[in-house]
C-alpha positions as CSV (number, residue, x, y, z in Angstrom):
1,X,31.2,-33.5,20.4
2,X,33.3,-32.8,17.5
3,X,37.3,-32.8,18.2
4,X,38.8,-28.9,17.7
5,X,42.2,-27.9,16.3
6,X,44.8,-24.6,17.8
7,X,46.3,-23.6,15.0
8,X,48.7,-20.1,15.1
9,X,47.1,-17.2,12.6
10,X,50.0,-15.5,11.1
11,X,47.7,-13.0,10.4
12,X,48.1,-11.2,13.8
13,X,51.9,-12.2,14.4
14,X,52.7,-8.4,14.3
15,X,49.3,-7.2,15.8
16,X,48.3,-7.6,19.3
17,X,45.0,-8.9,20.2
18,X,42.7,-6.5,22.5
19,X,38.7,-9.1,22.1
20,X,38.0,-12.5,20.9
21,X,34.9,-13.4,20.3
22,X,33.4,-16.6,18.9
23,X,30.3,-18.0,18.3
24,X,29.1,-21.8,17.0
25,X,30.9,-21.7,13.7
26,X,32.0,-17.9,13.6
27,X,35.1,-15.7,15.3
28,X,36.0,-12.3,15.9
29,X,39.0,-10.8,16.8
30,X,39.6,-6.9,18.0
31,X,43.3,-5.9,18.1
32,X,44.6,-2.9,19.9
33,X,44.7,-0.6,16.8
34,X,41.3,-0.7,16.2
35,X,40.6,-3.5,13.6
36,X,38.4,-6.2,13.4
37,X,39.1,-9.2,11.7
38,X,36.6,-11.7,11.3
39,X,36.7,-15.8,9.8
40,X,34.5,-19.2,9.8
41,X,31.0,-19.7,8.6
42,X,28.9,-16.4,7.7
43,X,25.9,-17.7,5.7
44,X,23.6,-15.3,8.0
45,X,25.8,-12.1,8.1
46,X,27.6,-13.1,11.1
47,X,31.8,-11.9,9.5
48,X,30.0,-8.4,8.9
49,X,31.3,-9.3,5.1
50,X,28.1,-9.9,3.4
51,X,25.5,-12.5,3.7
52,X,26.4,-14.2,0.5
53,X,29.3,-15.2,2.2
54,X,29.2,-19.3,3.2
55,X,33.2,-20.0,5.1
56,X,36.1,-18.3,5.6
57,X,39.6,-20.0,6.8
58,X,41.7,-17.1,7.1
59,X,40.8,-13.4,8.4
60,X,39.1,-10.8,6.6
61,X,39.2,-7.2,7.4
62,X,35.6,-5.9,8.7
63,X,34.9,-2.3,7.1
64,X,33.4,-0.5,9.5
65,X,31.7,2.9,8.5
66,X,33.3,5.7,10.7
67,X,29.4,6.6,11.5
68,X,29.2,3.8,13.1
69,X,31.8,4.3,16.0
């Protein structure tokens, strides 16, 4: 087993979280307003950014199309 790292996102200092959730190599985050924020590896689709999409280290806004809520 690999050794893991907490590190604080600054991202969400002004945001409360509502959700995590994380996979193997992926992590979502739901915060009381609504958004969804998503980081880590998403070589299969897994941010909801694009498939084309290999890592990401910091956060990224999910769009979410309002037909789908």
């Amino acid at each position: 087993m690999g050794e893991y790292k907490v590190e604080h996102i600054g991202d969400f200092a002004e945001q409360k979280v509502k959700k995590i959730s994380v996979g193997e190599w992926h992590c979502l985050v739901l915060l009381t307003d609504g958004h969804v924020y998503s980081f880590g590896r998403g070589t299969s689709g897994e941010l909801g950014i694009g498939k084309s999409v290999v890592w990401k280290d910091t956060p990224v806004l999910v769009q979410i199309p309002s037909s789908s809520v």
